[in-house]
C-alpha positions in Angstrom: -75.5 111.8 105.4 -73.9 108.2 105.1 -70.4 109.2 105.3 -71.2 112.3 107.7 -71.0 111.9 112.0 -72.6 113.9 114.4 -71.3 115.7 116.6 -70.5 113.5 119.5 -69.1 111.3 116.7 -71.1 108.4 116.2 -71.4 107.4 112.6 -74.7 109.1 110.7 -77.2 107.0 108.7 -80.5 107.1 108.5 -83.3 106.0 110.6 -86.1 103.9 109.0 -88.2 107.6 108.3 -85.3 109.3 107.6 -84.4 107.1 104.5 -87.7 107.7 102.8 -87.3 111.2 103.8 -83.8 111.4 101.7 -85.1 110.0 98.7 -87.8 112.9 98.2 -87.4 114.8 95.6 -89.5 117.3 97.8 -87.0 117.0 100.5 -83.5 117.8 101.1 -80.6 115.3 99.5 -77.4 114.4 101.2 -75.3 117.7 100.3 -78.3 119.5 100.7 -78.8 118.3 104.5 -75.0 118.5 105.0 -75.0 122.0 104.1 -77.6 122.7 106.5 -76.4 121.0 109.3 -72.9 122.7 108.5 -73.9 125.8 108.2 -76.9 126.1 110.4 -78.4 129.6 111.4 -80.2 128.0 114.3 -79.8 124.8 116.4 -82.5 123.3 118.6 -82.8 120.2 120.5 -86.0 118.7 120.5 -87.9 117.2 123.9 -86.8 113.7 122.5 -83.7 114.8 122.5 -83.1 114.7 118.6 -81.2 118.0 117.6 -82.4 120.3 115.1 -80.5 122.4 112.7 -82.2 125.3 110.6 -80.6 127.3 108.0 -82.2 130.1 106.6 -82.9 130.8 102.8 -84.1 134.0 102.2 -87.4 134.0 104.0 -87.6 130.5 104.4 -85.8 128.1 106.2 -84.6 123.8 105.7 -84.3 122.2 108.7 -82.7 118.7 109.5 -83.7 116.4 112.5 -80.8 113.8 113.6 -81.8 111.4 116.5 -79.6 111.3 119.5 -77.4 108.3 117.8 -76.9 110.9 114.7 -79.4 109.0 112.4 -81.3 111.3 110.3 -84.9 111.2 111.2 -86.3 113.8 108.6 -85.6 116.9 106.9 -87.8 119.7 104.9 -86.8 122.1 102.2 -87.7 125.6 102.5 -90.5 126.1 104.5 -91.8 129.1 105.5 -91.9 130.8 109.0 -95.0 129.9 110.3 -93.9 126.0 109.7 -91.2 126.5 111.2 -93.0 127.7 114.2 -95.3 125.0 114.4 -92.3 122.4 114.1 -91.0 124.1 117.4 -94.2 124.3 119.4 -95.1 120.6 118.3 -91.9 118.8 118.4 -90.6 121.4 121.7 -87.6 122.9 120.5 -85.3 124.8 122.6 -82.2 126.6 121.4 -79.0 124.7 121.6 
C-alpha cells in the first residue's frame, strides 16, 4: 500500500497497527490488499469514519480498513461470514 492513494488522493501508508498488520503472514500483503481495495465486492464506512472494502472469495471474504488520511489500519484474509458480521456490528459499518 506504499505506493497506492486513496481515493480522495492523499498518499497511503500505514498506520502504526496497520504496519504490523502487513507484515503477517496471516494477513493480507501489499498486492493482496490492493486487489481488494481495487476490486472490492462491498464498501463500508466505519462510525470512525475509516472506509472498509470487502472482496469476496468464494464463501469467505478479506477486508481492508484505511483511516480517513488513507493509512491502512488493518486487514484480514479470508474470513468467514459470521466475522465478517461481527466486524460490521462492532466496528458500525454502513454501506458506502
Amino acid at each position: 500500500f506504499d505506493r497506492m492513494t486513496s481515493e480522495g488522493g492523499e498518499e497511503g501508508g500505514y498506520t502504526r497497527h496497520g504496519a504490523g498488520r502487513v507484515e503477517e503472514s496471516s494477513r493480507l500483503n501489499a498486492e493482496e490488499g490492493a486487489d481488494v481495495v481495487k476490486n472490492a465486492t462491498q464498501r463500508f464506512v466505519q462510525k470512525d469514519q475509516a472506509n472498509v472494502w470487502v472482496k469476496q472469495v468464494g464463501d469467505r471474504f478479506s477486508v481492508v480498513v484505511k483511516n480517513a488520511q488513507g493509512k491502512l489500519i488493518t486487514n484480514l484474509k479470508t474470513i468467514d461470514q459470521r466475522a465478517l458480521d461481527n466486524l460490521a456490528r462492532n466496528y458500525g459499518w454502513t454501506p458506502r
